[in-house]
C-alpha positions, 0 to 999 in steps of 0.5 A: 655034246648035247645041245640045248639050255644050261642050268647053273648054280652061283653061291650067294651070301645070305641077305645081309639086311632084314626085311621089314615085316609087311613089305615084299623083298623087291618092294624092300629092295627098291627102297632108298635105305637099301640101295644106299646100304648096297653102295656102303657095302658094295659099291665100288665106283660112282660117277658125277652122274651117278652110275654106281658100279657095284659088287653083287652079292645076287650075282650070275657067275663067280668068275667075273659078276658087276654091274652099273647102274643109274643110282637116282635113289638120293635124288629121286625118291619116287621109284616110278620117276627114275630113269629107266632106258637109256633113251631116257638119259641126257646126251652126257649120261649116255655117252658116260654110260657108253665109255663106261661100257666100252671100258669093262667090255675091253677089260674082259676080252682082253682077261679072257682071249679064248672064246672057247673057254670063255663066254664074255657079255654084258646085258643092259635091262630096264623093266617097265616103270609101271610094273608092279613093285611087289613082282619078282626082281632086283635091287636096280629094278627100278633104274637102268642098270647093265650086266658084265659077266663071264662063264668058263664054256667048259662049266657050260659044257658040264651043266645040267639041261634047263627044263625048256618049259622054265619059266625063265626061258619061256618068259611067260609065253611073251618071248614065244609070241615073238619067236613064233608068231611075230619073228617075221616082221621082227626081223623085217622092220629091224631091217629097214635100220641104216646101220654100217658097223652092225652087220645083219646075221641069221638067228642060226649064225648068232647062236652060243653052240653049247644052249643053241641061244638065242632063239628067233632074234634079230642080230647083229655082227659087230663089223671091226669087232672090239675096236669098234667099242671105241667109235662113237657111230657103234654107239649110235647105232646100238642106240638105233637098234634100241630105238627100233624096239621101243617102235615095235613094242609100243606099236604093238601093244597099243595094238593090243590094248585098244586096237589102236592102228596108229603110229605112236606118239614120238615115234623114231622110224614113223614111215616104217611104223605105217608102212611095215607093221601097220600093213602087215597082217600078222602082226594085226593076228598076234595083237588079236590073240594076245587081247583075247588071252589078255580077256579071258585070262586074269594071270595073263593079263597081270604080266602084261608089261605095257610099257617098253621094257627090253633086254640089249645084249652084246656078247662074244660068240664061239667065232669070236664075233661080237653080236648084239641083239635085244628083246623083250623084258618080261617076268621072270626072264633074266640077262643070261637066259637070252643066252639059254643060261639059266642061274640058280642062286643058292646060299651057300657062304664058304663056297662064296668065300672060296671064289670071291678072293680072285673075283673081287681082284678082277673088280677091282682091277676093272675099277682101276682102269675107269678110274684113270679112264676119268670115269669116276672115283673109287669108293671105300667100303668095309672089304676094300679101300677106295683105290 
């Protein structure tokens, strides 16, 4: 078998709303009406917070496809005002967001034991709030959302090869920056985090065997495995870990933007700031060549995401290991293709119809299970009842 990235195709339905003329997709998507419609139609679960669990009708994969999201739609109006990292939210949404996370990750470990035959995962994203609202995205590009899916390894297997120059996977050379100039003091100053339950592992050791991904990223072995989803210190430290990057990424574009040697204002590790990266010369040499990109290159310079934007995964290996790792959100890089999977959506309603049956019970058995877990109350939509 080759080894190498996989293009899939997933079958979506046709768009169920029309776009008002003058606005882009993403600019209707992100607009309070549709995210409402998005949860009359689709939503299957919403807590006090409000994190609305929902059915995607964009998905990634037909096997098992769900996400949850902070819907502040109702509450907060302007998009750039709502919350968008989870170090954005109160101790009671993170810990809702954690068990809530905890209980979909056991669900599908549980449905799916074989990790040979199954690749289990959840991706939590948040895309810079300064982004502009006419890029390319999602529904819940503007509020912290988290990805739950499964692929069958054997339609892996079967998948054709993703060209490796795919924008996707490329990530408009911002992901190649990290893998090849700052790898080194990427994986240094992640380090020097004091973790007990997350386990260092080389980029090789971490891999998904059939796409040889991820790529270059420091990652972590989940010591305990999925018992440990139900200790409250795995959570801590998967919060230290997201923590780390925002040092990383605002140290180094601020580096970028105005050569700015300083720690960051708030800074979470200040001593490992100064003494890691601010003392490191490569790090000073990238942050030097993406500002002359960024000069001499408009298109470059309009991808920059300026602000923390990140992608954290936690995923089941082909050792049946739990791992976490994290990197950069920039355009057009999706949760999957961290993983070297790229998803091509394609309209095609019967082959949807044919698979979504047998999705839909899975989601709506997972629902059951937060539902007694106190984590929310079902909701009523045209294709299911509330419980």
């Amino acid at each position: 078998m080759e080894i190498g990235p996989r293009e899939i195709v997933a079958p979506r339905l046709k768009m169920p709303l029309a776009i008002p003329e003058g606005m882009t997709a993403v600019e209707f998507f992100n607009s309070p009406s549709n995210l409402k419609h998005l949860s009359q139609e689709n939503g299957l679960l919403r807590t006090p917070e409000d994190f609305l669990m929902y059915r995607k009708l964009l998905g990634h994969s037909m096997e098992f496809d769900t996400s949850i999201m902070l819907d502040t739609s109702q509450r907060i109006l302007n998009p750039l005002g709502r919350p968008v990292r989870r170090d954005q939210l109160s101790v009671r949404e993170r810990k809702v967001w954690s068990r809530m996370t905890q209980t979909i990750m056991a669900y599908m470990l549980e449905k799916y034991p074989d990790p040979g035959e199954a690749l289990v995962l959840c991706g939590e994203a948040s895309l810079d709030p300064t982004w502009p609202l006419n890029k390319p995205g999602v529904p819940s590009i503007r509020m912290i959302h988290n990805h739950f899916m499964v692929f069958p390894q054997e339609m892996l297997r079967q998948a054709k090869q993703a060209m490796p120059t795919d924008v996707n996977l490329t990530d408009s050379g911002h992901h190649g920056l990290f893998l090849h100039t700052l790898s080194a003091v990427y994986h240094h100053f992640f380090g020097i985090l004091d973790l007990q339950l997350l386990k260092p592992v080389a980029t090789e050791h971490s891999q998904i065997r059939v796409t040889g991904f991820p790529q270059g990223l420091p990652s972590w072995e989940v010591e305990g495995g999925a018992e440990q989803l139900g200790n409250a210190l795995f959570w801590a430290e998967y919060d230290r870990v997201l923590l780390g990057f925002l040092d990383f990424y605002r140290t180094f574009f601020a580096l970028v933007s105005d050569r700015a040697a300083s720690v960051p204002p708030g800074a979470n590790f200040p001593d490992q700031v100064e003494n890691i990266l601010l003392f490191n010369n490569d790090f000073f040499n990238a942050a030097r060549e993406v500002r002359l990109k960024v000069l001499q290159d408009p298109k470059f310079a309009n991808e920059i995401r300026w602000q923390p934007a990140y992608k954290q995964l936690l995923y089941r290996d082909d050792r049946g290991r739990l791992i976490v790792t994290i990197s950069q959100n920039s355009v057009g890089n999706a949760i999957t293709e961290l993983l070297g999977i790229v998803v091509r959506r394609i309209e095609d309603e019967e082959a949807y119809r044919q698979a979504e049956p047998a999705l839909l019970a899975k989601l709506l058995e997972v629902r059951q299970r937060l539902i007694l877990a106190d984590l929310g109350t079902g909701i009523e939509t045209p294709s299911w009842p509330a419980q």
